[in-house]
C-alpha positions in Angstrom: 24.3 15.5 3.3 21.4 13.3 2.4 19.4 12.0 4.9 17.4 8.6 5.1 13.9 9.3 7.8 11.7 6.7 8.7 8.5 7.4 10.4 6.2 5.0 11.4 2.3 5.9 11.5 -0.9 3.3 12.0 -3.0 5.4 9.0 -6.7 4.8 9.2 -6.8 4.3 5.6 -5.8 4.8 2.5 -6.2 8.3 1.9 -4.8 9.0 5.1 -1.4 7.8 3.9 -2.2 9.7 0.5 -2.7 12.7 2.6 0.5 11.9 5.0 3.2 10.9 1.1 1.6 14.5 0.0 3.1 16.5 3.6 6.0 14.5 3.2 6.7 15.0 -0.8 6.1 19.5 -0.4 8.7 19.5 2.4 11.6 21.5 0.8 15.1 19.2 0.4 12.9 15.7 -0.6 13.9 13.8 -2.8 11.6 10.3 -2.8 8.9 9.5 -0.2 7.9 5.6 -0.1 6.1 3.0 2.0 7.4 0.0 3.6 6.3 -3.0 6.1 3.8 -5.5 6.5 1.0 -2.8 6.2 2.4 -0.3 4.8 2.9 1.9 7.4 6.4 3.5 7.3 7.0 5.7 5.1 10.9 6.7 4.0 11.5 10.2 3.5 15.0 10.5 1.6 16.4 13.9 1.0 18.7 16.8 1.5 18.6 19.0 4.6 15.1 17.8 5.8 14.0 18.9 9.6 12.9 15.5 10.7 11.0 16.8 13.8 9.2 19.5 11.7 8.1 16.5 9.2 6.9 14.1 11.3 4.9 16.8 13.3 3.8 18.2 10.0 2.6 14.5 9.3 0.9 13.8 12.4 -1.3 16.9 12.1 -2.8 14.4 9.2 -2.0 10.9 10.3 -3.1 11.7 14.3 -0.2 8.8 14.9 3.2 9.3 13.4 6.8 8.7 15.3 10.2 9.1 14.1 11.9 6.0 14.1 15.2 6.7 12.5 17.1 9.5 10.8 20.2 8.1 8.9 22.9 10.1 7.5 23.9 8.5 3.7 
């Protein structure tokens, strides 16, 4: 089942989202990673099988702010 996670972080900069897209893209079952919003600072995880707690905590050890918003089954 694929799943569509959304997880809104307030990066300080750009690098910081580098850093948070490069967490997101090694977890095992992704299959795109891509920001939306105003200022960037969603970033969609769409995949197969992804633990959407163990991502967004992975990301917050990066990011310092990151909360799951929504996990969608599609």
């Amino acid at each position: 089942m694929t799943q569509k996670i959304v997880i809104k972080m307030q990066p300080k900069c750009g690098r910081c989202r580098t850093r948070a897209m490069m967490v997101a893209a090694q977890a095992s079952g992704v299959y795109s990673v891509e920001l939306q919003g105003d200022n960037k600072n969603q970033m969609v995880v769409t995949g197969d099988g992804i633990d959407a707690a163990a991502l967004t905590s992975s990301v917050r050890k990066k990011v310092k702010h990151a909360s799951l918003e929504t996990v969608q089954q599609i």
